[in-house]
C-alpha positions as CSV (number, residue, x, y, z in Angstrom):
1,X,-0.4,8.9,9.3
2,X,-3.5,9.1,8.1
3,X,-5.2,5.9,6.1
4,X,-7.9,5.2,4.4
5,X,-9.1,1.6,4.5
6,X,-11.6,0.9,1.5
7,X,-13.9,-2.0,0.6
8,X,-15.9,-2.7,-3.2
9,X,-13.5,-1.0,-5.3
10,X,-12.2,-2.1,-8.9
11,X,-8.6,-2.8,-8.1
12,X,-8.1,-7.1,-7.1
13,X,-10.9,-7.9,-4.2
14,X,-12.2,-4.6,-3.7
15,X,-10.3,-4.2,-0.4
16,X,-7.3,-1.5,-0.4
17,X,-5.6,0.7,1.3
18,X,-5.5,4.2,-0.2
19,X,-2.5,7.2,1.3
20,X,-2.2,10.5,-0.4
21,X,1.1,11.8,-0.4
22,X,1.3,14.4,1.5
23,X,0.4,11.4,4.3
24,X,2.2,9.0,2.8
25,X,5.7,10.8,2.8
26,X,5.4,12.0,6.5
27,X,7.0,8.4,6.8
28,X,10.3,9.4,5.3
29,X,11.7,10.9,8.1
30,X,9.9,10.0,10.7
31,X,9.8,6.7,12.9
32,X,6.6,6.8,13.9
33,X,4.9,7.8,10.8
34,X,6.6,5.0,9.0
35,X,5.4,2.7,11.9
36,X,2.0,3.4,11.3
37,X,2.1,2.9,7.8
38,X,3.5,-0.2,8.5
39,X,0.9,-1.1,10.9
40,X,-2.0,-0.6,8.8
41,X,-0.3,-2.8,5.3
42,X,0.3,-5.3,8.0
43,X,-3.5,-5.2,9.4
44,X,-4.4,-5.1,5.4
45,X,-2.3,-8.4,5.1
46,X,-3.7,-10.1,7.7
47,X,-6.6,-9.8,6.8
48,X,-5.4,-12.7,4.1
49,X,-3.4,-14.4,6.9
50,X,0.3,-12.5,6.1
51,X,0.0,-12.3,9.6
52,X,4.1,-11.3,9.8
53,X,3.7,-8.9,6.6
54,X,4.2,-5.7,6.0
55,X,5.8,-2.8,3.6
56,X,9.7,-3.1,4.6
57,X,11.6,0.2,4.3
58,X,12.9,-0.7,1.2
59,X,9.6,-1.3,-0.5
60,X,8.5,2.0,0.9
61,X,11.5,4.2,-1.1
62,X,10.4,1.8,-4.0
63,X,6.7,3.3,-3.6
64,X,7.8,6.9,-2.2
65,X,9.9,7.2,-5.6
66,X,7.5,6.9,-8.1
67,X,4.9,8.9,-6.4
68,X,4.6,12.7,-7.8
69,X,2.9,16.0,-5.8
70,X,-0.8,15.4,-5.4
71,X,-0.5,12.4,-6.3
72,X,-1.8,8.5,-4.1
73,X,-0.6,5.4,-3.3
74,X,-2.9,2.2,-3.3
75,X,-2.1,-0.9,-1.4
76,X,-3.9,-3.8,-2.2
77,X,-3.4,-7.7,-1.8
78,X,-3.8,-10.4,-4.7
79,X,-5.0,-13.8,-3.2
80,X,-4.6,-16.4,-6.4
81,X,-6.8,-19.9,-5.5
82,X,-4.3,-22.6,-7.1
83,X,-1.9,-23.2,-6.4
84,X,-2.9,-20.8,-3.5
85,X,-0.5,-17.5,-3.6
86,X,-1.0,-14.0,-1.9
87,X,1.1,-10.8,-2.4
88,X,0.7,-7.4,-2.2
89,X,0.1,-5.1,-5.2
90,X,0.6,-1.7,-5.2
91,X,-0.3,0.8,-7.0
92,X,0.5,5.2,-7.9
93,X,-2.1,7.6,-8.6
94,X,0.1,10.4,-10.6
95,X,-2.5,12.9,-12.2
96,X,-5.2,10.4,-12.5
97,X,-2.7,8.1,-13.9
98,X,-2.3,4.5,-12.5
99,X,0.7,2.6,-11.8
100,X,2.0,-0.6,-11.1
101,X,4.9,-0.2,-8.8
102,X,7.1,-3.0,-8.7
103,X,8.3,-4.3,-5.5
């Protein structure tokens, strides 16, 4: 699966990961396409030491449900300073349209 890793956006810290769809739902039915997905949200989350994190299966339908044709999914952490708390965020690019999806 193919990934894109970005830095200095506007979405939380800057730092996301960003999967069109076509990429992102090779992972549906295939073990190793949803492996590497999983891999690079668990390299995103370690980055804020969720060492053991990553997008379960579960999440993933979540995600894969409310994306649409042509559409992108962005992964991107929230990192609150106190008391200190950090979970993933993810977003749906539908026809330049952005949504929250609720994990």
């Amino acid at each position: 699966m193919k990934v894109e890793f970005l830095v200095n956006t506007d979405i939380n810290d800057g730092r996301q990961i960003f999967i069109q769809e076509a990429e992102f739902k090779k992972a549906k039915n295939d073990k190793e396409e949803y492996n590497s997905f999983a891999f690079s949200t668990n390299c995103l989350f370690a980055f804020y030491g969720l060492s053991e994190d990553f997008i379960r299966p579960d999440e993933y339908e979540k995600i894969l449900s409310a994306l649409e044709k042509g559409g992108a999914v962005i992964i991107t952490v929230v990192e609150e300073k106190y008391p200190r708390r950090v979970y993933p965020e993810v977003f749906v690019s539908n026809n330049n349209k952005l949504k929250r999806v609720q994990l």
